[in-house]
DSSP file (Angstrom, degrees, kcal/mol; ACC not computed):
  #  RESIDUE AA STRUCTURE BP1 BP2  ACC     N-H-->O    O-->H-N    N-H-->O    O-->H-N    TCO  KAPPA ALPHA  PHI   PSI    X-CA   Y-CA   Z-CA
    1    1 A X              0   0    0      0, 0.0     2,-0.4     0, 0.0    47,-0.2   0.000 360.0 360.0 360.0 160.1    0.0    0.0    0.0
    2    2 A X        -     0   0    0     45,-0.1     2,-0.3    43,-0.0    45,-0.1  -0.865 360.0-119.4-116.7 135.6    1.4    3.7   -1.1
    3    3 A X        -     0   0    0     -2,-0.4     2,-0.9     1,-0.1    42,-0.1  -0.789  13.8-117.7-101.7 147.0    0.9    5.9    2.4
    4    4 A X        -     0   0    0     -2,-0.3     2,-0.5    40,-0.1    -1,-0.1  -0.736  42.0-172.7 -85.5  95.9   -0.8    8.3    2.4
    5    5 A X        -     0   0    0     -2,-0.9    39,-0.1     1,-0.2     5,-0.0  -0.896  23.5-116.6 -94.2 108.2    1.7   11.5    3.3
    6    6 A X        -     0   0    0     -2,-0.5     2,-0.2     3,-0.1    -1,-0.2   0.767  52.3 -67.6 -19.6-170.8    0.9   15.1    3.9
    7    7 A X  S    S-     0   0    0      2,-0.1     2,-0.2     1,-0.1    92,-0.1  -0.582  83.2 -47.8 -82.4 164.7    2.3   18.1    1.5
    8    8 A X  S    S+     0   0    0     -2,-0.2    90,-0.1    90,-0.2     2,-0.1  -0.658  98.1  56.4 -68.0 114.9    5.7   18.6    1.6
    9    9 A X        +     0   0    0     88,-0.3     2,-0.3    -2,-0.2    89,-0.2   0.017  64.8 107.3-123.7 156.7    8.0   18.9    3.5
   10   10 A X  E     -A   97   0A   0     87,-1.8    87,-1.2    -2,-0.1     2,-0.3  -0.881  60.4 -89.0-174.7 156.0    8.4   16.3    5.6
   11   11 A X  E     -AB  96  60A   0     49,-1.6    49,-1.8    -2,-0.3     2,-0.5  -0.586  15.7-156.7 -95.6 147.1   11.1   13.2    5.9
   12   12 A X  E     -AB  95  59A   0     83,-2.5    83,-1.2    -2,-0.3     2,-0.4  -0.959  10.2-151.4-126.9 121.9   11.6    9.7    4.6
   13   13 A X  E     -AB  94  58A   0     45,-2.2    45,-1.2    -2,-0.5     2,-0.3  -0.702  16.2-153.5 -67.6 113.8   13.8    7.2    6.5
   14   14 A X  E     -A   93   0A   0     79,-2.1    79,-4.0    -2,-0.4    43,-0.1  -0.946  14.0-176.3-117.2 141.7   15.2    4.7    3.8
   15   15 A X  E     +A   92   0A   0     -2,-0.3    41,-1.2    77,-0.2    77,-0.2  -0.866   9.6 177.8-134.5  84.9   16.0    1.4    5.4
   16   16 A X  E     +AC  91  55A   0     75,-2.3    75,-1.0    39,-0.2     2,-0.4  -0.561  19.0 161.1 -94.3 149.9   17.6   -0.6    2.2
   17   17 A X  E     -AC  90  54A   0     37,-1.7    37,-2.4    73,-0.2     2,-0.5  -0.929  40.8-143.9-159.4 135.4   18.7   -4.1    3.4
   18   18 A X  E     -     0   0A   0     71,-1.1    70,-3.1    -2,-0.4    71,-0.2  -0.924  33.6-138.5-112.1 148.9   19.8   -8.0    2.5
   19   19 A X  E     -A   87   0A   0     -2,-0.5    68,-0.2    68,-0.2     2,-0.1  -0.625   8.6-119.2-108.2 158.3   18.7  -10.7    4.9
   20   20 A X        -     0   0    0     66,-0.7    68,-0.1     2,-0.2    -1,-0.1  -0.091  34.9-112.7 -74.4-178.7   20.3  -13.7    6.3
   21   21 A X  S    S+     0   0    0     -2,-0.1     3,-0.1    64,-0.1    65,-0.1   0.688  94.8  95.8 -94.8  -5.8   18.4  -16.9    5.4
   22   22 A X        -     0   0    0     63,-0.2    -2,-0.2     1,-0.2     0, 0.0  -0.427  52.1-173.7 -50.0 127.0   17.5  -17.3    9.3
   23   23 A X    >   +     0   0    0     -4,-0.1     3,-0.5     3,-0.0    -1,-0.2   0.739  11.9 173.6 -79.5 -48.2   14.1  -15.8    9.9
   24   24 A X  T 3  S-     0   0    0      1,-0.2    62,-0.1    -3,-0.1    61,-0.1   0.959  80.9 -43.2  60.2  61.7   14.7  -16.3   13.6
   25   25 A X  T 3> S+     0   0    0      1,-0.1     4,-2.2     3,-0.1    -1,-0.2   0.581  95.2 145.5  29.9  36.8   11.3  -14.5   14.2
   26   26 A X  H <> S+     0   0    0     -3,-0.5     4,-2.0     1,-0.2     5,-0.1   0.825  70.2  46.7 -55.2 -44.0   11.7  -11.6   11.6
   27   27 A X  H  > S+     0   0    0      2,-0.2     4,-2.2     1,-0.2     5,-0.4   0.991 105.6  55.9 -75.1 -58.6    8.5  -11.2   10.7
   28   28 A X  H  4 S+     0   0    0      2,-0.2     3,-0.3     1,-0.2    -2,-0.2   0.804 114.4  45.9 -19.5 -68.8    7.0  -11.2   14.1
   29   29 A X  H >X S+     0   0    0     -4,-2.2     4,-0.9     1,-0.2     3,-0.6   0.781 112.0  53.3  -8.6 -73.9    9.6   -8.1   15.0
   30   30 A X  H 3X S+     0   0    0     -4,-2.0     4,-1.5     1,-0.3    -1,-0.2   0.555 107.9  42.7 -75.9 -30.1    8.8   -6.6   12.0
   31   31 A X  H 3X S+     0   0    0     -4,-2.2     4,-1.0    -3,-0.3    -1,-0.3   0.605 114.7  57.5 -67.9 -12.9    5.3   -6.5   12.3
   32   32 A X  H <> S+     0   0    0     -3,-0.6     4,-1.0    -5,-0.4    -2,-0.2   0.831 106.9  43.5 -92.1 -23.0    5.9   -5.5   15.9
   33   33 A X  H >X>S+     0   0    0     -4,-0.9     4,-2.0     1,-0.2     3,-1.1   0.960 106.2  61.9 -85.8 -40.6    7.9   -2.5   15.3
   34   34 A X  H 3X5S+     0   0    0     -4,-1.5     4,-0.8     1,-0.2    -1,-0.2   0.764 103.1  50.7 -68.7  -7.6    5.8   -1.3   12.8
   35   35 A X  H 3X5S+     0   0    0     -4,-1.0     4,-0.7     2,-0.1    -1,-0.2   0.553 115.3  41.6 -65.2 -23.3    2.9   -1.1   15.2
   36   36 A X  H <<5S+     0   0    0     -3,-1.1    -2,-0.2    -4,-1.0    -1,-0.1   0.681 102.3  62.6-115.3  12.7    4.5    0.6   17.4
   37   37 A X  H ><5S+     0   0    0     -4,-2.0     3,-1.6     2,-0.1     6,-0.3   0.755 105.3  54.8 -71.2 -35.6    6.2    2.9   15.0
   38   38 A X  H 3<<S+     0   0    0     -4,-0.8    -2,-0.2    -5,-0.5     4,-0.1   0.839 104.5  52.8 -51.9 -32.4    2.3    4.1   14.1
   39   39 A X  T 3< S+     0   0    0     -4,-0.7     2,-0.3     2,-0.1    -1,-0.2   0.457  90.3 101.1 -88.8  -9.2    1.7    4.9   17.8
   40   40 A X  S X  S-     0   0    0     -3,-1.6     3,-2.1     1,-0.1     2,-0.7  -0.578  83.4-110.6 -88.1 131.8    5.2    7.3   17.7
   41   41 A X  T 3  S+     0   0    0     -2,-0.3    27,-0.1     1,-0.2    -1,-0.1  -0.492 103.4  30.6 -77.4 109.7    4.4   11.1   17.4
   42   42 A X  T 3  S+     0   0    0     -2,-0.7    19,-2.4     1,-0.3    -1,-0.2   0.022  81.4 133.4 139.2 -20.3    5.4   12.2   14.3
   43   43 A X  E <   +D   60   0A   0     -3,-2.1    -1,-0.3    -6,-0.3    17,-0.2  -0.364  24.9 178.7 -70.9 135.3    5.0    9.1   12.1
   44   44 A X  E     -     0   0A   0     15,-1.7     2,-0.2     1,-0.5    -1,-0.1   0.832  55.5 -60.5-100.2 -66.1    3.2    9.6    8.6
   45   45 A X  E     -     0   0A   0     14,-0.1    14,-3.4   -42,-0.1    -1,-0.5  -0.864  41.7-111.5-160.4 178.3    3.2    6.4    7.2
   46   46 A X  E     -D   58   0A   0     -2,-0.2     2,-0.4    12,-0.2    12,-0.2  -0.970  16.1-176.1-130.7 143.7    5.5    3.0    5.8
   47   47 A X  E     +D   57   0A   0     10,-1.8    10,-0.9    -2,-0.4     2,-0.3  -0.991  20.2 171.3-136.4 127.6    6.0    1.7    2.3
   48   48 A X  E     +D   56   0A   0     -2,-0.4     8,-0.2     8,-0.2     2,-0.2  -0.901  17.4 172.2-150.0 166.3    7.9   -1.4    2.1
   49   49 A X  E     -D   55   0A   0      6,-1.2     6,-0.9    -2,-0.3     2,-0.4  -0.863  10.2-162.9-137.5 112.6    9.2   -4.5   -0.5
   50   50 A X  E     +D   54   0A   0      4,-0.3     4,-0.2    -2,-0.2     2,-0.1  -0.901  24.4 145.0-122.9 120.5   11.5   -7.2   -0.2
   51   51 A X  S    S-     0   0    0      2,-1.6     3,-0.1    -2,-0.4    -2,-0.0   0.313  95.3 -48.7 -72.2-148.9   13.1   -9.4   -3.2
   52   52 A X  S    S+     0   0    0      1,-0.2     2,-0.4   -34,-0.1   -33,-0.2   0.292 148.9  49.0 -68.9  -6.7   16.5  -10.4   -2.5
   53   53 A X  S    S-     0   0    0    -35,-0.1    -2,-1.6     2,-0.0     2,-0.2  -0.965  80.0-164.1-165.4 113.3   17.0   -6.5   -1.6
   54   54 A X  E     -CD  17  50A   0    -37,-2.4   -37,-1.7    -2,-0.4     2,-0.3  -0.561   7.4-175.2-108.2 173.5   14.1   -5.1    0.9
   55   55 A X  E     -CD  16  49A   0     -6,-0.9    -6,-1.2    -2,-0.2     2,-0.4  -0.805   6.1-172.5-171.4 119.8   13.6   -1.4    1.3
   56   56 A X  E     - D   0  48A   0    -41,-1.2     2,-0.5    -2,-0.3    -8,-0.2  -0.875   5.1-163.8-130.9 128.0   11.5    0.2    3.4
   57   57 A X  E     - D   0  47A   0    -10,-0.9   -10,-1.8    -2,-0.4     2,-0.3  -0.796   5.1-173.3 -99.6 130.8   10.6    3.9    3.6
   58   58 A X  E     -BD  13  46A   0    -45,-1.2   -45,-2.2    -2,-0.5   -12,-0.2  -0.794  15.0-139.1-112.5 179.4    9.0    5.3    6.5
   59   59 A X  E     +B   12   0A   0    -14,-3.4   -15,-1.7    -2,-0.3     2,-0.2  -0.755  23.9 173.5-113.7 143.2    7.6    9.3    6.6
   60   60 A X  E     -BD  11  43A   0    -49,-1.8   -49,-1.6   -17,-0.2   -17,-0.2  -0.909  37.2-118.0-162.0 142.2    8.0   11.4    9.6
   61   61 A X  S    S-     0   0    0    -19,-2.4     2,-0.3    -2,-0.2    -1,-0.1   0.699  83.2 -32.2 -51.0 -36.9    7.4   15.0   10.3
   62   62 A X  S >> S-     0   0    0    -52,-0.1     3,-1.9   -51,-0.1     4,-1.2  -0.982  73.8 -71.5-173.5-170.0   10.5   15.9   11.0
   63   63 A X  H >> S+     0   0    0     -2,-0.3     4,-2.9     1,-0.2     3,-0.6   0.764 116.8  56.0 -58.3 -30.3   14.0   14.9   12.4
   64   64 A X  H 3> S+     0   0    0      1,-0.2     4,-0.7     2,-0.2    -1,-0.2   0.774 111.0  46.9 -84.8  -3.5   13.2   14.8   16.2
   65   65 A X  H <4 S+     0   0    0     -3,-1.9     4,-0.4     2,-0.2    -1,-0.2   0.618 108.5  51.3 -21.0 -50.4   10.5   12.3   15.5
   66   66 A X  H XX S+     0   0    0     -4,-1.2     4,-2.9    -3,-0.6     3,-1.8   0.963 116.4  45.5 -87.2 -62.0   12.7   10.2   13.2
   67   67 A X  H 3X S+     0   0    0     -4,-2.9     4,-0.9     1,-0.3    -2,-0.2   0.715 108.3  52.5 -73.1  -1.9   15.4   10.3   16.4
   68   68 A X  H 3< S+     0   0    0     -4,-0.7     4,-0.4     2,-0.2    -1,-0.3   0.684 108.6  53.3 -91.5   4.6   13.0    9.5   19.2
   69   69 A X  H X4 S+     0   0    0     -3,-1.8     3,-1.9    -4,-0.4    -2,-0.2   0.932 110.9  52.6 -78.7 -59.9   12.0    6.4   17.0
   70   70 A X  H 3< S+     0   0    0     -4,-2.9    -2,-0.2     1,-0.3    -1,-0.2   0.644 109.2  40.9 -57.1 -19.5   15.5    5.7   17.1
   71   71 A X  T 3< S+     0   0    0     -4,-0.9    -1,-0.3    -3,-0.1    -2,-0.2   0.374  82.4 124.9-103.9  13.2   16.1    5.8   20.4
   72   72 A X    <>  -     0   0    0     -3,-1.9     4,-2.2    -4,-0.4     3,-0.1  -0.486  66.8-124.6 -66.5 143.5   12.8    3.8   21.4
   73   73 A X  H  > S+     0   0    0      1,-0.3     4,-1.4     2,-0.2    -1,-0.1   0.684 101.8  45.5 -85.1 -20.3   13.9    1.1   23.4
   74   74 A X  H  > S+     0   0    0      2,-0.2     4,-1.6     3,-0.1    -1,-0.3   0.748 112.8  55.2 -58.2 -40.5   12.2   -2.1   21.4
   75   75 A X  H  > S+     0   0    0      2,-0.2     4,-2.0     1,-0.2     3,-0.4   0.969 105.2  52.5 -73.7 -43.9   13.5   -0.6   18.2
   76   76 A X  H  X S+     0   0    0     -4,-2.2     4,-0.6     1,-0.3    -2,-0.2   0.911 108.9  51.1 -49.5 -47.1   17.0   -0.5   19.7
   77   77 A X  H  X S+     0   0    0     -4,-1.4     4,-1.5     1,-0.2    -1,-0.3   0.681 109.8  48.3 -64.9 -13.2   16.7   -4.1   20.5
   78   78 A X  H  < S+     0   0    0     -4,-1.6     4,-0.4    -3,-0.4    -2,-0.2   0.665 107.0  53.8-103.2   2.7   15.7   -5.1   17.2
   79   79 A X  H  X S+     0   0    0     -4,-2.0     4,-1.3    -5,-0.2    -1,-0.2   0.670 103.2  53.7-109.0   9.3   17.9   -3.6   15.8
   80   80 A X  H  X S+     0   0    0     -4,-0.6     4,-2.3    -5,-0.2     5,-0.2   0.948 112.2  49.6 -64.3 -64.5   20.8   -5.2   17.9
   81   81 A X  H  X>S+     0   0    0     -4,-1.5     4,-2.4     2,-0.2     5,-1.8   0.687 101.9  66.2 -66.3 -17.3   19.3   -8.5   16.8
   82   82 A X  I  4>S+     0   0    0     -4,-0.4     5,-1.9    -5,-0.2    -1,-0.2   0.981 105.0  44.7 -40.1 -86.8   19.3   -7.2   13.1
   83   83 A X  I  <5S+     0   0    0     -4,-1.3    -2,-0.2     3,-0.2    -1,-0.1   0.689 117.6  36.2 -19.4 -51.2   22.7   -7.2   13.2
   84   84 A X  I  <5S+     0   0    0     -4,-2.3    -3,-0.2     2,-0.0    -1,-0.1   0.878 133.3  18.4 -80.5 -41.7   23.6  -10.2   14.7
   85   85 A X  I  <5S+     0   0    0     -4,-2.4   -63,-0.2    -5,-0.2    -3,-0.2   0.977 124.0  24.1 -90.0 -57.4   20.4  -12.6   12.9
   86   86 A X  I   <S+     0   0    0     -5,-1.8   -66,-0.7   -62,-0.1     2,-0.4   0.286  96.9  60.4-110.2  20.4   19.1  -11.0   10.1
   87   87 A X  E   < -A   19   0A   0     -5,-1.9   -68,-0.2   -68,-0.2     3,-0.1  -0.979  37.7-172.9-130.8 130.6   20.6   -8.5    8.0
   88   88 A X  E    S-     0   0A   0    -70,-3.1    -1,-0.2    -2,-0.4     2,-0.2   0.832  94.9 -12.3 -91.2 -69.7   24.4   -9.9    5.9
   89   89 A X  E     +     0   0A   0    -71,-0.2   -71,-1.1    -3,-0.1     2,-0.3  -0.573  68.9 175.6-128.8-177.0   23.8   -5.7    5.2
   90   90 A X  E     -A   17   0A   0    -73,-0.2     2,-0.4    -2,-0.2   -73,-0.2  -0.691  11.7-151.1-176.7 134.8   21.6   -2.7    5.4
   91   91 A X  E     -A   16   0A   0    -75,-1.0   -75,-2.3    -2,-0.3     2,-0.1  -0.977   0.9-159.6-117.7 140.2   21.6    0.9    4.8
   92   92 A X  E     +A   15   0A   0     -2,-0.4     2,-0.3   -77,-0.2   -77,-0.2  -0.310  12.9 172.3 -68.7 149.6   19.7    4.2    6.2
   93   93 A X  E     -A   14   0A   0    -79,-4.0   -79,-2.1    -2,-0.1     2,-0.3  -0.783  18.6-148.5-140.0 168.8   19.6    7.1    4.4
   94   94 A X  E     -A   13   0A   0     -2,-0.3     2,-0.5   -81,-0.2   -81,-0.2  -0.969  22.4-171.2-135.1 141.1   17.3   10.2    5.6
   95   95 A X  E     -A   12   0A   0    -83,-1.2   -83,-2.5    -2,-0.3     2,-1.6  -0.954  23.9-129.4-151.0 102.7   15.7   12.5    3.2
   96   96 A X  E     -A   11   0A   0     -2,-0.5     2,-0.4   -85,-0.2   -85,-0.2  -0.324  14.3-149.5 -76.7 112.7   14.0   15.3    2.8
   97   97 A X  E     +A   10   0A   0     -2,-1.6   -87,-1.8   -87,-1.2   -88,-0.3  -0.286  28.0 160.6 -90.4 155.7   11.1   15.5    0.9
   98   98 A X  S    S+     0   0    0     -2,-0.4     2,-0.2   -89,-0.2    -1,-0.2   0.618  72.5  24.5-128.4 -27.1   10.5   18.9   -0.8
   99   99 A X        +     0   0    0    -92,-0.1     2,-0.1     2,-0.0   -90,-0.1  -0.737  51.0 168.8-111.8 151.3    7.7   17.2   -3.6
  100  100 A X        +     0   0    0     -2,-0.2     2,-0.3    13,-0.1   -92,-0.1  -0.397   4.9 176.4-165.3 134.1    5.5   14.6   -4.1
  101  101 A X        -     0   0    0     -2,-0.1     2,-0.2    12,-0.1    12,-0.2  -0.707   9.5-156.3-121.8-170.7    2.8   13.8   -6.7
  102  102 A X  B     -E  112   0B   0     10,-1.1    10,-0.9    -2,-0.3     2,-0.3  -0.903   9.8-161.0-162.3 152.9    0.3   10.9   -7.5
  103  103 A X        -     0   0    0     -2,-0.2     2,-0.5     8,-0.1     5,-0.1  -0.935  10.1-166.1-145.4 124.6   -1.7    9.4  -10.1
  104  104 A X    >   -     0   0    0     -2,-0.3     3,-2.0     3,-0.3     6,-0.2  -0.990  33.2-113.6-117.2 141.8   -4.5    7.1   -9.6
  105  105 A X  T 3  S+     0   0    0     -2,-0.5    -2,-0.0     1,-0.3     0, 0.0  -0.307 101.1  18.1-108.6 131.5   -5.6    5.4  -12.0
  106  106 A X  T 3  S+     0   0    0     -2,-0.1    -1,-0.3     1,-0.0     3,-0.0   0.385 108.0  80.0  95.8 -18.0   -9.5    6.7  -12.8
  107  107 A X    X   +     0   0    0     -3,-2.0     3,-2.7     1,-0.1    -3,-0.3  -0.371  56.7 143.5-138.5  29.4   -8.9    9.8  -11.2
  108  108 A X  G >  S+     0   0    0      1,-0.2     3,-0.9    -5,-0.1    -1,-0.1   0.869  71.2  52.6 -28.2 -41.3   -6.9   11.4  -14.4
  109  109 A X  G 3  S+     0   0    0      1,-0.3    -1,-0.2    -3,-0.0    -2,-0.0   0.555 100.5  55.5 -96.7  -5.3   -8.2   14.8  -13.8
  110  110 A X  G <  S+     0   0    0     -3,-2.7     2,-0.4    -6,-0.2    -1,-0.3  -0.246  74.7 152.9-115.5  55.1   -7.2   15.2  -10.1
  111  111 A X    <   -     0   0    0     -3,-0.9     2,-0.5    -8,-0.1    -8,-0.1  -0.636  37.5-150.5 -85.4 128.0   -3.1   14.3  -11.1
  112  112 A X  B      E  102   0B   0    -10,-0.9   -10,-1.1    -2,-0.4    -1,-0.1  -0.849 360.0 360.0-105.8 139.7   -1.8   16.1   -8.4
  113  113 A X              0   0    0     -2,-0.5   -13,-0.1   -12,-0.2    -1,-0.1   0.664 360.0 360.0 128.9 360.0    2.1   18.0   -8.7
């Protein structure tokens, strides 16, 4: 699902990443931090995919948002056990977004951008 994000500006956390073959309860985690990343004040939304090469961006009003999600203390442990079980690599980037448009399909006439 494509989240649904405010105007611009506002920042996206890219979390690009290759897994080990262990799940070692990944999914569980990952469904668990992304419940409690919805409950964190400042989160707009998450968009993720994984192939062989996962990527997920989440949206956040701005940067002190993005670092009390980083220092919340479940996210800290899972991403110590990232590290050891399930990521061979991963990188962050943080990004500000300054744009954004859409097309939905039916809805030609409202292309927003």
């Amino acid at each position: 699902m494509i989240a649904n994000t405010p105007s611009p500006p506002y920042y996206a956390v890219i979390f690009s990443s290759i897994r080990t073959k262990a799940d070692n309860d990944y999914t569980k985690m990952a469904d668990k931090m992304l419940e409690l990343a919805a409950k964190q004040d400042g989160f707009l939304g998450v968009e993720s995919a994984r192939n062989e090469l996962g990527i997920t961006v989440s949206y956040w009003k701005d940067l002190p948002s993005i670092k009390k999600w980083k220092e919340n203390t479940d996210h800290k442990l899972a991403r110590e056990k990232g590290r050891s079980d399930w990521y061979k690599s991963f990188k962050t980037r943080i990004a500000v977004v300054e744009h954004d448009y859409e097309f939905i399909k039916g809805l030609e006439n409202n292309l927003t951008g």
